[in-house]
VEXDREN-2710 file (C-alpha; in Angstrom, 1 decimal):
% VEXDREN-2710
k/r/px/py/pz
1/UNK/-333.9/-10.3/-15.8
2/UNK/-334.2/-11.7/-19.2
3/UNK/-331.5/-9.9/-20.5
4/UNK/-329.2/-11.8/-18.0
5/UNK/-330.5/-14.9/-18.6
6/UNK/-330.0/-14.7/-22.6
7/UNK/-326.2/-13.2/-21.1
8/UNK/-325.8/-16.0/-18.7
9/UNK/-326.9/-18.5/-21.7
10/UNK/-324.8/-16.9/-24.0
11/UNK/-321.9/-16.9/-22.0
12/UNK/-322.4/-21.5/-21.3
13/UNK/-322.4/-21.9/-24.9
14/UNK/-319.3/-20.0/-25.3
15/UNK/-317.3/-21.3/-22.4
16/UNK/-318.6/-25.0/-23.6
17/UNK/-317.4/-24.1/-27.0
18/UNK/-314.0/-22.6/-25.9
19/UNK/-313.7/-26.1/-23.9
20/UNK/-314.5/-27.9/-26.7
21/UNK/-312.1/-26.4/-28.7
22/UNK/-309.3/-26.4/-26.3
23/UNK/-310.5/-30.5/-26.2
24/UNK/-310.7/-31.4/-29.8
25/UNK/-306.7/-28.9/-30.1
26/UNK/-305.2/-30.7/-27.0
27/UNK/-306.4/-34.3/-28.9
28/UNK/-305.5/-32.9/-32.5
29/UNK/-302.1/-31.8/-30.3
30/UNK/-302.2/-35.8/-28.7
31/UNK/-302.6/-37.4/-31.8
32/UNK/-300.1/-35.7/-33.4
33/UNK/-297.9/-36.3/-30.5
34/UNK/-298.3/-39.7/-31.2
35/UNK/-298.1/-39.8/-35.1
36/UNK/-294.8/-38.3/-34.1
37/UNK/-293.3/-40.5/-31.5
38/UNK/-294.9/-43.4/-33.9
39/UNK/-292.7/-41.5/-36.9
40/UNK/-290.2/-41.5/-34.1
41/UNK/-290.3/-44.7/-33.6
42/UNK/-289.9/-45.9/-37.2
43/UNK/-287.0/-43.7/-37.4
44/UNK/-285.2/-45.1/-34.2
45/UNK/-285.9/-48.8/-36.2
46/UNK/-284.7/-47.0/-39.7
47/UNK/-281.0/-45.5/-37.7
48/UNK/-281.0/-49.6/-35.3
49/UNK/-280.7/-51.3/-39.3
50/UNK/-278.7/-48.4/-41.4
51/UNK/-276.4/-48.4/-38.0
52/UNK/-275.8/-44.5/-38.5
53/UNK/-276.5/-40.9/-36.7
54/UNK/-275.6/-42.2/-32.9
55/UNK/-276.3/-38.6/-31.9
56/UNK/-279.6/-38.7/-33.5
57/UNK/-280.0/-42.0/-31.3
58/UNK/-279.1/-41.0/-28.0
59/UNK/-281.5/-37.9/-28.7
60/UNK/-284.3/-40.0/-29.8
61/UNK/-283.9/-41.7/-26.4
62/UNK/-283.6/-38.3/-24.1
63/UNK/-287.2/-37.1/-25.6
64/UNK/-289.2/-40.4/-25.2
65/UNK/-287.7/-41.6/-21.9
66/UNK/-290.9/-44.0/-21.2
67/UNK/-290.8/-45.5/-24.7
68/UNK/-289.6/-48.9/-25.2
69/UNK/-289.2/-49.7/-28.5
70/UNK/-287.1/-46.8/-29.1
71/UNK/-284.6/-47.7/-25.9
72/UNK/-285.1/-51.2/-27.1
73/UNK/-283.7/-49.9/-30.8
74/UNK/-281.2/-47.3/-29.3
75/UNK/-279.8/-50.0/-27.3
76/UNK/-279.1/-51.8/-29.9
77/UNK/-277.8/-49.9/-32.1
78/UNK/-275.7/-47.8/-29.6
79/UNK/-274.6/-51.9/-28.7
80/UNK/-273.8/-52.4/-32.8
81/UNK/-271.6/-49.4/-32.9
82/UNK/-269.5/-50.0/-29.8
83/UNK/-268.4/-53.5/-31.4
84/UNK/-266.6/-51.5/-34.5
85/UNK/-266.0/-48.1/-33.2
86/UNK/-266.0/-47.5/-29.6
87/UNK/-264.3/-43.8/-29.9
88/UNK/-267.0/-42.4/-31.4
89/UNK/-269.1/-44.3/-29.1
90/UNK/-267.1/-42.8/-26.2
91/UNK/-267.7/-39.2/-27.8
92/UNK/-271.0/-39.7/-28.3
93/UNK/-271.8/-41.0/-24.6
94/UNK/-269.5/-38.8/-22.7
95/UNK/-272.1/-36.1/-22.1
96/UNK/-275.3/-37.2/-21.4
97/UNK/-275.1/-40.7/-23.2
98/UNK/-274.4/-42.6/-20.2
99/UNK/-277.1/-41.1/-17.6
100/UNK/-279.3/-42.0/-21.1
101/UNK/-278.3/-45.6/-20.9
102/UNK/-278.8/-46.2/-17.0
103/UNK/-282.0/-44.2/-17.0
104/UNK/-283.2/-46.9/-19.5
105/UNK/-282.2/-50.1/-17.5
106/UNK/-283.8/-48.4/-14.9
107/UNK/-286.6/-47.3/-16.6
108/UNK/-287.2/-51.3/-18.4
109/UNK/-285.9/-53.5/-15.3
110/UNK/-288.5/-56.3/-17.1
111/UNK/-286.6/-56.2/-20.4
112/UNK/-283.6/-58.8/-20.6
113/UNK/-282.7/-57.3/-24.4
114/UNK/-282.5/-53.2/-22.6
115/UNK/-281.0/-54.9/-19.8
116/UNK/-278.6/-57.1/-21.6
117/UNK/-277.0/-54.5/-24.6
118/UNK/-276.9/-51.8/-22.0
119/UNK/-274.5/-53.4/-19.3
120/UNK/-272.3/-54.4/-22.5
121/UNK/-272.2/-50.9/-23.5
122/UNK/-271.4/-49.3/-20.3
123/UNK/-268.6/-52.5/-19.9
124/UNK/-267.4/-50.9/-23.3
125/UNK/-266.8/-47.6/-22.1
126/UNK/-265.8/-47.9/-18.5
127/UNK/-262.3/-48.6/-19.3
128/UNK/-261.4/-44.8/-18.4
129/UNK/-261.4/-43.9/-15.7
130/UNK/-263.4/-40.6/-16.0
131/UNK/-266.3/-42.8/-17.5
132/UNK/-265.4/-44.9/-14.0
133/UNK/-266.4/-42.6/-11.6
134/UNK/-269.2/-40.7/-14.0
135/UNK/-270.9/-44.3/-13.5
136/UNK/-270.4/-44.4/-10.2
137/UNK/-271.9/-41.0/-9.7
138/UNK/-275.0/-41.8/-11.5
139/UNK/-275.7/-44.5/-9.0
140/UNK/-274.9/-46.7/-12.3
141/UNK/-273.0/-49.1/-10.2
142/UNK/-276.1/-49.8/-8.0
143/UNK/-278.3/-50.4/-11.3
144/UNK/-275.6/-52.9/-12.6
145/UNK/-276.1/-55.0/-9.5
146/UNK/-280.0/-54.9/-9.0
147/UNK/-280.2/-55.8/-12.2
148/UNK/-278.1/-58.8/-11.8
149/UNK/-280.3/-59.7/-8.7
150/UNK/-283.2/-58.7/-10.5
151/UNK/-282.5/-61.0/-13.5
152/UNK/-280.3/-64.0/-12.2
153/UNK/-280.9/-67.1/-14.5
154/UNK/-280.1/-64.4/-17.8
155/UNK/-276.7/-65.8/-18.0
156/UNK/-275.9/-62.9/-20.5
157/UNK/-276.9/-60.2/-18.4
158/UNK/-274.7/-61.8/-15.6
159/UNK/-271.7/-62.4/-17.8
160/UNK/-272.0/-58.4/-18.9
161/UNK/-272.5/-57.2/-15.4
162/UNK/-269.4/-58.9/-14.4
163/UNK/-267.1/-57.5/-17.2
164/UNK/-268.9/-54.2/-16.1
165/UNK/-268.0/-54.3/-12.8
166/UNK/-264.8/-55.6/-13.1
167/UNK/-263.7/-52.4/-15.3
168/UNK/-265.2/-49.9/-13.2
169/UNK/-262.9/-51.5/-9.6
170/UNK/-259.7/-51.5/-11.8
171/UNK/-257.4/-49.6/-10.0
172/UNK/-259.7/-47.8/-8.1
173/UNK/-260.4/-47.9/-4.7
174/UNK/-263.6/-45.8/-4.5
175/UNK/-265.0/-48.1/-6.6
176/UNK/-264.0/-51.0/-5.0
177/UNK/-265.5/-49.8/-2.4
178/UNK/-268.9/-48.9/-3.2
179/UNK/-269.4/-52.4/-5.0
180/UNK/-268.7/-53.9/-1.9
181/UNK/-270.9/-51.3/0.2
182/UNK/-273.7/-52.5/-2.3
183/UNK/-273.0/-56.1/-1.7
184/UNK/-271.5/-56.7/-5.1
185/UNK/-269.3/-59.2/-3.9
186/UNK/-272.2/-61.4/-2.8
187/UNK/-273.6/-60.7/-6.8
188/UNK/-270.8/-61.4/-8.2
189/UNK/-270.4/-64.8/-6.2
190/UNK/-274.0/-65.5/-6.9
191/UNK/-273.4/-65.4/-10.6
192/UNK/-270.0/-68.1/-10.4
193/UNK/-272.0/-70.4/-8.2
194/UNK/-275.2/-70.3/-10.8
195/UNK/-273.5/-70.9/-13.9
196/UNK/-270.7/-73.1/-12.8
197/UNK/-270.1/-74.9/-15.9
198/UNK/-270.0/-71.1/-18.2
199/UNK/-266.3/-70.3/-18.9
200/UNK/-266.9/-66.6/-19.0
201/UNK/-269.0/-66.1/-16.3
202/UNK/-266.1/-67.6/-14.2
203/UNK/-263.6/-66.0/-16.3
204/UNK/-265.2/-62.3/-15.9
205/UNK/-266.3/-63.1/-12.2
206/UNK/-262.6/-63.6/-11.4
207/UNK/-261.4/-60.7/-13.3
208/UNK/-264.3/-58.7/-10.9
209/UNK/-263.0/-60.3/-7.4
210/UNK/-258.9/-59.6/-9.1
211/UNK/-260.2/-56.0/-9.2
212/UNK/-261.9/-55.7/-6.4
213/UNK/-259.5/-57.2/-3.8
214/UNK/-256.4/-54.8/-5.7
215/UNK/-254.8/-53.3/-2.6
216/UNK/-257.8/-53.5/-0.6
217/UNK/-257.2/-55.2/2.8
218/UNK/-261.2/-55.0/3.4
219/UNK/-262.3/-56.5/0.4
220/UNK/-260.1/-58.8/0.5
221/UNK/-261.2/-59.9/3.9
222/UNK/-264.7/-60.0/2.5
223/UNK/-263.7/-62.5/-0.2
224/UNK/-261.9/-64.8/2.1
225/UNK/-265.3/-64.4/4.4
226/UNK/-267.5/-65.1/1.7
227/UNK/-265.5/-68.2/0.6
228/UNK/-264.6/-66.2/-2.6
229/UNK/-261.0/-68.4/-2.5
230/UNK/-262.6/-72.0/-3.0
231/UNK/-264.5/-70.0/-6.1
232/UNK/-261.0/-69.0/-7.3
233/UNK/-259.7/-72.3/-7.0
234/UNK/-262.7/-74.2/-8.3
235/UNK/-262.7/-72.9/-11.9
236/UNK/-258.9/-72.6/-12.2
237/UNK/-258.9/-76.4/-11.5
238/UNK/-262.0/-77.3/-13.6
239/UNK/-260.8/-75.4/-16.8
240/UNK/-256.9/-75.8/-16.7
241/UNK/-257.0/-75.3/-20.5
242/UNK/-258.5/-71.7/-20.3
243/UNK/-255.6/-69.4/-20.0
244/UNK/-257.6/-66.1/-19.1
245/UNK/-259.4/-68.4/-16.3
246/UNK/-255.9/-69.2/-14.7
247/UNK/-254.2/-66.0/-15.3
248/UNK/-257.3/-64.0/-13.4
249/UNK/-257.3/-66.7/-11.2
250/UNK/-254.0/-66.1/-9.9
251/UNK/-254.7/-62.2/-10.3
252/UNK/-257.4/-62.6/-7.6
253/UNK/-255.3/-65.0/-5.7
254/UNK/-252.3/-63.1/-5.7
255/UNK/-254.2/-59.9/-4.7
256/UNK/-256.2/-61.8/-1.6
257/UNK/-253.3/-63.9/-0.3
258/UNK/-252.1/-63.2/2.9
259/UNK/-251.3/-64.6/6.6
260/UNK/-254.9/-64.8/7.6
261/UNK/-255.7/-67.0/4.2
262/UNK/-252.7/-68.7/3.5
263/UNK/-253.7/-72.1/5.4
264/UNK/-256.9/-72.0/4.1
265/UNK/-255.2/-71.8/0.4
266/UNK/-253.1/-74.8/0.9
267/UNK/-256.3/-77.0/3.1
268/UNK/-258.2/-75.9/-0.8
269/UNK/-254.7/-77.6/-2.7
270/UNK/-254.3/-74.1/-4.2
271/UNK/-250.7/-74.3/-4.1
272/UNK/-251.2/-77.0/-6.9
273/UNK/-253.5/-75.2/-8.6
274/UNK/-250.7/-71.6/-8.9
275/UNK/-247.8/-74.2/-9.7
276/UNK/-250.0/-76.0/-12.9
277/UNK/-251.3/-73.1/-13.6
278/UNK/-247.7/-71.5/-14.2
279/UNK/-246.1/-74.8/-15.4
280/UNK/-249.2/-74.8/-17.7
281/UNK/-248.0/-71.4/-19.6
282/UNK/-244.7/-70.6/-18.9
283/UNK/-245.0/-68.2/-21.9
284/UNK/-247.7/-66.2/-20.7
285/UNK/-245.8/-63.3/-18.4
286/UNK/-248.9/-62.2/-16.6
287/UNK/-249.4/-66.3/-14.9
288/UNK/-245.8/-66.4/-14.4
289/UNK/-245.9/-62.7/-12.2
290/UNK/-249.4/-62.9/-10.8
291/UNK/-248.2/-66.9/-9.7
292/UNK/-244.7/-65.2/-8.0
293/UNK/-246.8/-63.1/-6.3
294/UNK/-249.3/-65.4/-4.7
295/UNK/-246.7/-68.2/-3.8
296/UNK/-244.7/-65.6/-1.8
297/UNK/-247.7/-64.4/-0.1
298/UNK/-248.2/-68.2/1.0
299/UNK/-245.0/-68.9/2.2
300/UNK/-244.3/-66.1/4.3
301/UNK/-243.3/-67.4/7.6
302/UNK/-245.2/-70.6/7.0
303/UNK/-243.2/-73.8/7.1
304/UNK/-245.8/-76.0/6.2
305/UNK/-246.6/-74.1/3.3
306/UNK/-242.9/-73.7/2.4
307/UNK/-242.3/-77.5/2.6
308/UNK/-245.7/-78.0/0.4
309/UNK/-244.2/-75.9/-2.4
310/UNK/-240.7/-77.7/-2.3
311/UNK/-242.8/-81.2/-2.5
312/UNK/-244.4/-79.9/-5.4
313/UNK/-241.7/-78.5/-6.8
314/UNK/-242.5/-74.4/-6.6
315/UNK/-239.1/-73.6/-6.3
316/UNK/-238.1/-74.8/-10.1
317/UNK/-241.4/-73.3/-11.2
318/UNK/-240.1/-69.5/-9.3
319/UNK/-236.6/-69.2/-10.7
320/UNK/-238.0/-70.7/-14.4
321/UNK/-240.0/-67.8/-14.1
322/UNK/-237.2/-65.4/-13.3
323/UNK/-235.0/-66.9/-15.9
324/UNK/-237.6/-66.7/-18.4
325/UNK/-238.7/-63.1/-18.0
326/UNK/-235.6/-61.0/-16.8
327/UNK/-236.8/-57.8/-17.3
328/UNK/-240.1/-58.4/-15.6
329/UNK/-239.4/-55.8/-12.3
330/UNK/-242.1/-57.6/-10.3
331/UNK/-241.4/-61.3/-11.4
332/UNK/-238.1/-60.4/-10.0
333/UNK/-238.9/-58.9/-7.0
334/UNK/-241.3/-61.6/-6.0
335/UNK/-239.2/-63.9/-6.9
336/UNK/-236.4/-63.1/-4.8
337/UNK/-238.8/-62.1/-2.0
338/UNK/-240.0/-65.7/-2.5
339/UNK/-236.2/-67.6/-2.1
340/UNK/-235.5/-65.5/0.6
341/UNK/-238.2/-66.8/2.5
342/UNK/-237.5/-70.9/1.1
343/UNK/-234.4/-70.3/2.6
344/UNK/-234.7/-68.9/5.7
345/UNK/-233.6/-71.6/8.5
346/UNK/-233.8/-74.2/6.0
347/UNK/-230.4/-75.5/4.8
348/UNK/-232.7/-78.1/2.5
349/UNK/-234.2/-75.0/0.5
350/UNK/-230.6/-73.3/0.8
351/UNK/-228.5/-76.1/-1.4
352/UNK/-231.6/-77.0/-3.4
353/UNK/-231.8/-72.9/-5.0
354/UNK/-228.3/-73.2/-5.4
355/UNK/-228.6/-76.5/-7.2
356/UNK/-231.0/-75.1/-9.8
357/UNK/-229.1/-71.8/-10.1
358/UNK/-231.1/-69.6/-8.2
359/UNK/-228.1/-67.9/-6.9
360/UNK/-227.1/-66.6/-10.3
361/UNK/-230.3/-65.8/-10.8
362/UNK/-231.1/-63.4/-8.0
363/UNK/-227.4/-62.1/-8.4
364/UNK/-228.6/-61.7/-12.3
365/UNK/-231.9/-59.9/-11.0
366/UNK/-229.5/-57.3/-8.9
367/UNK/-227.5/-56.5/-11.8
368/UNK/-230.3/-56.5/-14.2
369/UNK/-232.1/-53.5/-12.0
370/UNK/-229.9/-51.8/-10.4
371/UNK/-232.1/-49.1/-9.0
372/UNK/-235.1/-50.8/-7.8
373/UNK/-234.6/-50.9/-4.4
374/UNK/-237.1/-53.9/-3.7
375/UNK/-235.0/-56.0/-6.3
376/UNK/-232.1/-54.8/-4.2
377/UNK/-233.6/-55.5/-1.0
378/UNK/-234.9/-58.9/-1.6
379/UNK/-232.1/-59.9/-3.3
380/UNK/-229.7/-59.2/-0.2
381/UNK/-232.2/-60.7/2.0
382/UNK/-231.8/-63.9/-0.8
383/UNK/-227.9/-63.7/-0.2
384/UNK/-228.1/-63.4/3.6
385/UNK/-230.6/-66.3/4.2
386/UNK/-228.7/-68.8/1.4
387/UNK/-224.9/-68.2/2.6
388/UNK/-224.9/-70.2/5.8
389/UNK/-222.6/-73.0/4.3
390/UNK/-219.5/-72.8/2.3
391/UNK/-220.9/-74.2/-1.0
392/UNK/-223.1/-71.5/-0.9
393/UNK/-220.8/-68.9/0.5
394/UNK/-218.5/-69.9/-2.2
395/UNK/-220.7/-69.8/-5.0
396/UNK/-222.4/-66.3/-4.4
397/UNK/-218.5/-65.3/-4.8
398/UNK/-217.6/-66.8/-8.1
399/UNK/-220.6/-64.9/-9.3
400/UNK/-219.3/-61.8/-7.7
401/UNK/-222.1/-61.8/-5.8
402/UNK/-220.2/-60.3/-3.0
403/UNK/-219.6/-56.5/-5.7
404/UNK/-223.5/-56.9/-6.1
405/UNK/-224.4/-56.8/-2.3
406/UNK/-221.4/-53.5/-1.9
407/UNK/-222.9/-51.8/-5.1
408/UNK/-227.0/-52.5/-3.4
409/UNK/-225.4/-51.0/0.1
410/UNK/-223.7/-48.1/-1.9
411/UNK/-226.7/-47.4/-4.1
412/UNK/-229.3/-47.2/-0.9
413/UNK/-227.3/-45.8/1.8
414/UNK/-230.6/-45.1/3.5
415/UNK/-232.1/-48.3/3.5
416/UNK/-231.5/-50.2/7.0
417/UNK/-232.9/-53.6/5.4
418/UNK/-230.3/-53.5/2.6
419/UNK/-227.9/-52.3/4.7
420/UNK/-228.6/-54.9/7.4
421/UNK/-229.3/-58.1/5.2
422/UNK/-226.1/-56.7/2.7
423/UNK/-223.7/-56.6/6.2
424/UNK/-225.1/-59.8/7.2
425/UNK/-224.6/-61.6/3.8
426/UNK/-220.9/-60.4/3.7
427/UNK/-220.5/-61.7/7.1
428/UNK/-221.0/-65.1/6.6
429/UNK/-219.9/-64.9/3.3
430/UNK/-216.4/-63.8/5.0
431/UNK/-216.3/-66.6/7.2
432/UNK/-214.1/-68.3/4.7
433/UNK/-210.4/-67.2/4.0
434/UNK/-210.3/-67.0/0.3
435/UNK/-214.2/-65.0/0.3
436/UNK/-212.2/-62.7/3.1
437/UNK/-209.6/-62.0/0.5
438/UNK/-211.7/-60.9/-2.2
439/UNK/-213.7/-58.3/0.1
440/UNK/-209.9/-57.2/1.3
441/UNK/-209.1/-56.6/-2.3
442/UNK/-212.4/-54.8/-3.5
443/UNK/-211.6/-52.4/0.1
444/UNK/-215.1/-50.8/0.2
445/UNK/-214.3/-51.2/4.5
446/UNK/-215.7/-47.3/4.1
447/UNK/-219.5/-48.7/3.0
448/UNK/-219.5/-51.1/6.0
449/UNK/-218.4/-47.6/8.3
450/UNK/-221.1/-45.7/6.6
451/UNK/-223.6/-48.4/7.9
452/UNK/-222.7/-48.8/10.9
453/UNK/-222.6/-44.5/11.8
454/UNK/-226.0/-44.6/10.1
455/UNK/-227.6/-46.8/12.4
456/UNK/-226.4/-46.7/15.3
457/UNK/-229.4/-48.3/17.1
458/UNK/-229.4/-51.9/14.6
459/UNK/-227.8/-54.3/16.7
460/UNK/-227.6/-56.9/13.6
461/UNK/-225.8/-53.9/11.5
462/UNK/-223.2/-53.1/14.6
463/UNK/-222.6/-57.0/15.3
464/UNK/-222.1/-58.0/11.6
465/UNK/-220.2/-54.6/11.0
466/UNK/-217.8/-54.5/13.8
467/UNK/-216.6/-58.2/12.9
468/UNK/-215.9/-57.3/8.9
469/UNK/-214.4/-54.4/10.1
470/UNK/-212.1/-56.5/12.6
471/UNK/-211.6/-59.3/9.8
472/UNK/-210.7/-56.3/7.0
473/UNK/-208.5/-54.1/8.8
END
């Protein structure tokens, strides 16, 4: 019985030695933990001021995910390098880097400098579209915005978060999508109505709703809900000095414009606002296209808004725009989309386009681009809608408009609207003798056939067809 007390005594010291030891290793193995993320530390501060060794960085920041100084310092630095070299920062971060980044403004939602550098570096990279959806994927786009919610007087923080989310919606709809899904909109609205008198929060908030709104009917909608257009308008009208304010101003405009908005565009005076915005720079060819585009949207089928753009003179500032930038495809396009519509049923519009030479400069458009067939379309719709009196009639033929219209209609055979709007253009252009003699000596009767075998069911193409025919024969 002694024996196996001494044992069982022997046996407690060594089991509280072993546990001591194990202790006094695992605090040795603590403190030397520490020592080295301290060393670690100091060495993250050392690479932040020598601005060096990003991979070193972004390694630094895997192993001490909890440790703020170091994210604090790799933020920083990683912020440093993408001002001067942002392919190597785009090498760098294209692996793990950016899951790296959003774990941190996750990880440090209290600090406004993590918070701050990181948004700018993920606004630096998401340019590609790769890095696009690799944010996206990483839930990075919902950490962007509960950031911004989270922090919402840090005017940096929203400025960045803006730029970020503007590049990651360019041109793509999956992205557009989810920001609005995360209520990003409402964010980004938030951040133009808090810091109204900050140029590049408006400026980077507009380049976000542009983006956003980009061949997205739902967004778009959204906006218009959210009154997202009196923002637009507000800041175009309150800095009419800062280009990149009115040139993504008419980006989002252009881009959410449509019959359900356009009343609400002109109740807002946002007609006046596109016009000086394009009169404003006529040199800069983004205002001038993006401004085409959102002044057609407004006038479609709208005859107060049609008469509000003649009072204001739109019509000088849309063919100034053509004539300045001929071999802009879509400042054509929308610009003859755009005098088509002015001159639909409105013999006013009609003589005051030919008056400022917009014949010659939709005829120019045609010639200038020959095989866009929305240039061609438009610009016969143009024709159609101008001829209806013989000043007109006559002038589209001393600019041998009436070759253009036959070489649109030979070009597109399959196109019914060119073929229709070409026929009808011909046919009123016809309607005086001398025009009739110049289509009897061109003798393209076979084109007007063609149309009229190819659809048989357009009653506009038979009507207009079977009384050239009956003129030209």
């Amino acid at each position: 019985m002694r024996n196996l007390k001494k044992f069982i005594s022997r046996t407690a010291i060594l089991f509280i030695l072993f546990v001591l030891s194990l202790f006094i290793s695992l605090l040795k193995k603590g403190l030397n933990d520490l020592k080295k993320e301290k060393e670690d530390e100091n060495l993250s501060n050392l690479l932040l001021k020598e601005d060096k060794d990003i991979k070193k960085t972004i390694d630094l920041m895997k192993k001490y995910p909890k440790n703020q100084k170091i994210h604090k310092n790799g933020c920083f630095g990683l912020f440093q390098i993408s001002k001067t070299n942002e392919k190597l920062l785009n090498e760098v971060l294209k692996d793990e880097g950016i899951e790296i980044i959003i774990n941190s403004m996750n990880n440090f939602p209290n600090n406004p400098k993590i918070q701050e550098k990181s948004i700018s570096i993920l606004t630096k990279i998401s340019k590609d579209l790769k890095i696009q959806n690799k944010i996206r994927e990483l839930k990075g786009i919902e950490t962007i915005i509960n950031i911004m919610n989270y922090l919402p007087n840090y005017q940096e923080i929203q400025k960045n978060g803006l730029r970020a989310l503007a590049n990651i919606a360019y041109e793509n709809e999956e992205n557009q999508n989810k920001i609005t899904e995360l209520q990003g909109i409402e964010t980004i609205i938030n951040a133009m109505n808090k810091f109204p008198e900050n140029e590049e929060i408006q400026e980077f908030g507009l380049r976000a709703l542009a983006n956003i709104a980009y061949k997205n009917e739902g967004n778009r909608n959204k906006i218009t809900e959210l009154k997202g257009i009196e923002l637009i308008i507000n800041p175009m009208n309150k800095f009419p000095e800062n280009e990149e304010i009115q040139e993504f101003g008419l980006r989002s405009l252009a881009n959410i414009a449509n019959y359900k908005n356009q009343n609400k565009i002109r109740e807002l005076k946002g007609i006046e606002t596109i016009i000086n915005a394009m009169n404003k720079f006529p040199k800069n060819e983004v205002i001038q296209e993006k401004g085409c585009g959102a002044l057609w949207n407004i006038a479609i089928f709208d005859k107060q808004n049609q008469n509000k753009i003649r009072e204001l003179q739109g019509i000088e500032t849309i063919i100034n725009a053509m004539n300045k930038f001929p071999k802009n495809e879509e400042i054509q396009k929308n610009g003859c989309r755009f005098l088509a519509m002015m001159a639909y049923d409105n013999t006013e519009n009609q003589n005051k386009i030919r008056e400022l030479q917009g014949i010659e400069t939709i005829i120019n458009a045609m010639n200038k681009f020959p095989e866009n067939e929305e240039i061609q379309k438009n610009g016969c719709w143009s024709l159609l809608n101008i001829a209806c009196n013989t000043e007109n009639q006559n002038k589209i033929t001393e600019l041998k408009g009436i070759e253009t219209i036959f070489n649109a209609m030979n070009k597109f055979p399959e196109n019914e609207e060119i073929q229709k709007n070409g026929l009808g253009a011909l046919w009123s252009i016809a309607l005086n003798e001398e025009n009739l003699n110049k289509m009897k000596e061109l003798n393209r009767i076979e084109l007007i056939q063609k149309a009229m075998d190819k659809f048989p069911n357009n009653r506009d193409i038979q009507n207009w067809g079977s009384e050239l025919l009956t003129k030209l024969q």
